[in-house]
PASEDREN-905355 format. One line per field, with one value per residue: x negated, y negated, z of N, C-alpha, C, CB in turn; residue number from 1. Coordinates in steps of 0.001 Angstrom, whole numbers, plus 524288, in hexadecimal, padded with zeros to 5 digits. Atoms other than C-alpha are relative to their C-alpha. Glycine has a CB too. Layout:
npx [X,...]
npy [Y,...]
npz [Z,...]
capx [X,...]
capy [Y,...]
capz [Z,...]
cpx [X,...]
cpy [Y,...]
cpz [Z,...]
cbpx [X,...]
cbpy [Y,...]
cbpz [Z,...]
i [NUM,...]
END
This chain:
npx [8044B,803E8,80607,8034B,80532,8028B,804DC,802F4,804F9,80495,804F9,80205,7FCAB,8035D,7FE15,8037B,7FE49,801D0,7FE5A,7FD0C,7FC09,80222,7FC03,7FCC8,7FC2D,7FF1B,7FE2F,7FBE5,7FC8E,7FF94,7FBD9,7FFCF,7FC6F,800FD,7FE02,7FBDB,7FBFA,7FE6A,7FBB8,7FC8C,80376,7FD1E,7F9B2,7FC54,7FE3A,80029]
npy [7FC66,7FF35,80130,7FE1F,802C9,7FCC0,8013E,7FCCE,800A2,7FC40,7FD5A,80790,80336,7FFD2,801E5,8013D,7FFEB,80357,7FF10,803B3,80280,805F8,80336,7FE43,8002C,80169,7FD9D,801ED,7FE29,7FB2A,7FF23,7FB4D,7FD15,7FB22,7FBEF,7FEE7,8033A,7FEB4,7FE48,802E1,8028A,7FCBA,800AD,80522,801ED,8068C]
npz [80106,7FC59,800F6,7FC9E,7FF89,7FF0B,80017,7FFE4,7FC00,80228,7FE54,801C7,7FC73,7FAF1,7FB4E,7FA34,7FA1D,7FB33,7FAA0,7FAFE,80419,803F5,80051,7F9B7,7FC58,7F97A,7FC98,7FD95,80576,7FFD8,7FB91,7FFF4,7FA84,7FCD0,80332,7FE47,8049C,80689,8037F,801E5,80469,803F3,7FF75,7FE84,806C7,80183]
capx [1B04D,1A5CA,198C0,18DF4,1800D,174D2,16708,15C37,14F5D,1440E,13683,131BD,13C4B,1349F,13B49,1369F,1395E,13EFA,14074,14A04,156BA,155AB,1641B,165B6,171EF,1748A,17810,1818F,18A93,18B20,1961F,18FF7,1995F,19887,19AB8,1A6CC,1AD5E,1AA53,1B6E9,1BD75,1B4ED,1B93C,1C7F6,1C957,1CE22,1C5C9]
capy [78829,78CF5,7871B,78F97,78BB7,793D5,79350,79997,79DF1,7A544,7A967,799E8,79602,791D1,79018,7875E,78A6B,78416,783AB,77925,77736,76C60,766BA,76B3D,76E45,76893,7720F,76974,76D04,77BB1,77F2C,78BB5,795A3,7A088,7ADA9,7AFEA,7A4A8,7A9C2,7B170,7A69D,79E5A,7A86C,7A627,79764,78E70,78252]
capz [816A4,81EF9,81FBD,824D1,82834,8279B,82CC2,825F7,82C4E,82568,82846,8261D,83021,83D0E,849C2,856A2,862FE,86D64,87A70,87FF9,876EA,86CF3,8717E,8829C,887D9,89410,89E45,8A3BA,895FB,89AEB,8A6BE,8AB8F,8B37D,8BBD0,8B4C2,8BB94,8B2E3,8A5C9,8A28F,8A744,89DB4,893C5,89595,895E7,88A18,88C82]
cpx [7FC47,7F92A,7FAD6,7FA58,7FC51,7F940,7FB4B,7F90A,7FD23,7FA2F,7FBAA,8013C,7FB0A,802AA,7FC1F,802E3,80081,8024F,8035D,80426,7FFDC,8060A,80186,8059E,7FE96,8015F,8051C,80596,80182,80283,7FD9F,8044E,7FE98,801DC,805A6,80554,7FE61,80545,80449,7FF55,80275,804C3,8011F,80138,7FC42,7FAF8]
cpy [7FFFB,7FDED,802F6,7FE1B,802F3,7FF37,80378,7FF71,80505,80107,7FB34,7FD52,7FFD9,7FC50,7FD48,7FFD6,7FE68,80018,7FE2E,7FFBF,7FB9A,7FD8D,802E6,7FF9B,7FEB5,8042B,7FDB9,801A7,804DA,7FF9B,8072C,80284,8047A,8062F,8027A,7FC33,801DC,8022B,7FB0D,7FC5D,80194,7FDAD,7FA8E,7FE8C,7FB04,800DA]
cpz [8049D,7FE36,8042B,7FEB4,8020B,80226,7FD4D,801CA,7FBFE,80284,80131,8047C,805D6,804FA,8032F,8042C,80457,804D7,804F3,7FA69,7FCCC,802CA,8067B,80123,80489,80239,8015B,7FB7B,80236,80630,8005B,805C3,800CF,7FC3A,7FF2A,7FCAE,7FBD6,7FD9F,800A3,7FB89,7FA74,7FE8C,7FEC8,7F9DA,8000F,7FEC8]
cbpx [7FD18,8008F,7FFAE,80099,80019,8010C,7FF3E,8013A,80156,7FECD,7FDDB,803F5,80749,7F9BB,8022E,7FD16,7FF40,80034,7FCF6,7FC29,803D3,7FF73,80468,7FE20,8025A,8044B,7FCA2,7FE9C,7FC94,7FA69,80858,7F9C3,80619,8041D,7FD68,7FF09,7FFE1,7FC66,80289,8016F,7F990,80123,8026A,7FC66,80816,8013F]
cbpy [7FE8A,80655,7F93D,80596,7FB80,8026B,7FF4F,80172,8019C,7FDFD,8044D,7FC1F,803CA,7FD95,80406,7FABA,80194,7FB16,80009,7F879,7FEFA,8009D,8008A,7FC7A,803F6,7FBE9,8005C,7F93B,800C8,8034B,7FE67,80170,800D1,7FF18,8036A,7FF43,7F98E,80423,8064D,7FDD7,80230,8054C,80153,7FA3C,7FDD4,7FAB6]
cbpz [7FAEA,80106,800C8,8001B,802FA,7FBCE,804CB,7FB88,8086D,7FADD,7FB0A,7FA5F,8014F,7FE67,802D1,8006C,8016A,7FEFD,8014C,803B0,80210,7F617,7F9DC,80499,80066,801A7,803A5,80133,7F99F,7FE94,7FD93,7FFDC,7FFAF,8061E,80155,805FF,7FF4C,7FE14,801EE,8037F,80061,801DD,805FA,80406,7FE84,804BB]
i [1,2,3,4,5,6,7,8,9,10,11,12,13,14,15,16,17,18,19,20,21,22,23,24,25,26,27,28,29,30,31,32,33,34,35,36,37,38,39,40,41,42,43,44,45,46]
END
């Protein structure tokens, strides 16, 4: 069976806003490439 999980938010609900991520990614995690590799990006299996 499926279990779904819903949030609800009303007129009561009160967000805070913030400005630095609560949990940072590292940069170093992220392999950026040149535009010119994306389709191969596309294509691969790994």
């Amino acid at each position: 069976s499926t279990v779904s999980s819903f949030d609800w938010f009303s007129n009561s609900t009160a967000f805070e806003e913030i400005t630095e991520p609560v949990f940072p990614i590292p940069e170093e995690r992220f392999r950026f490439h040149d535009h010119s590799e994306i389709p191969g990006l596309a294509n691969s299996n790994t």
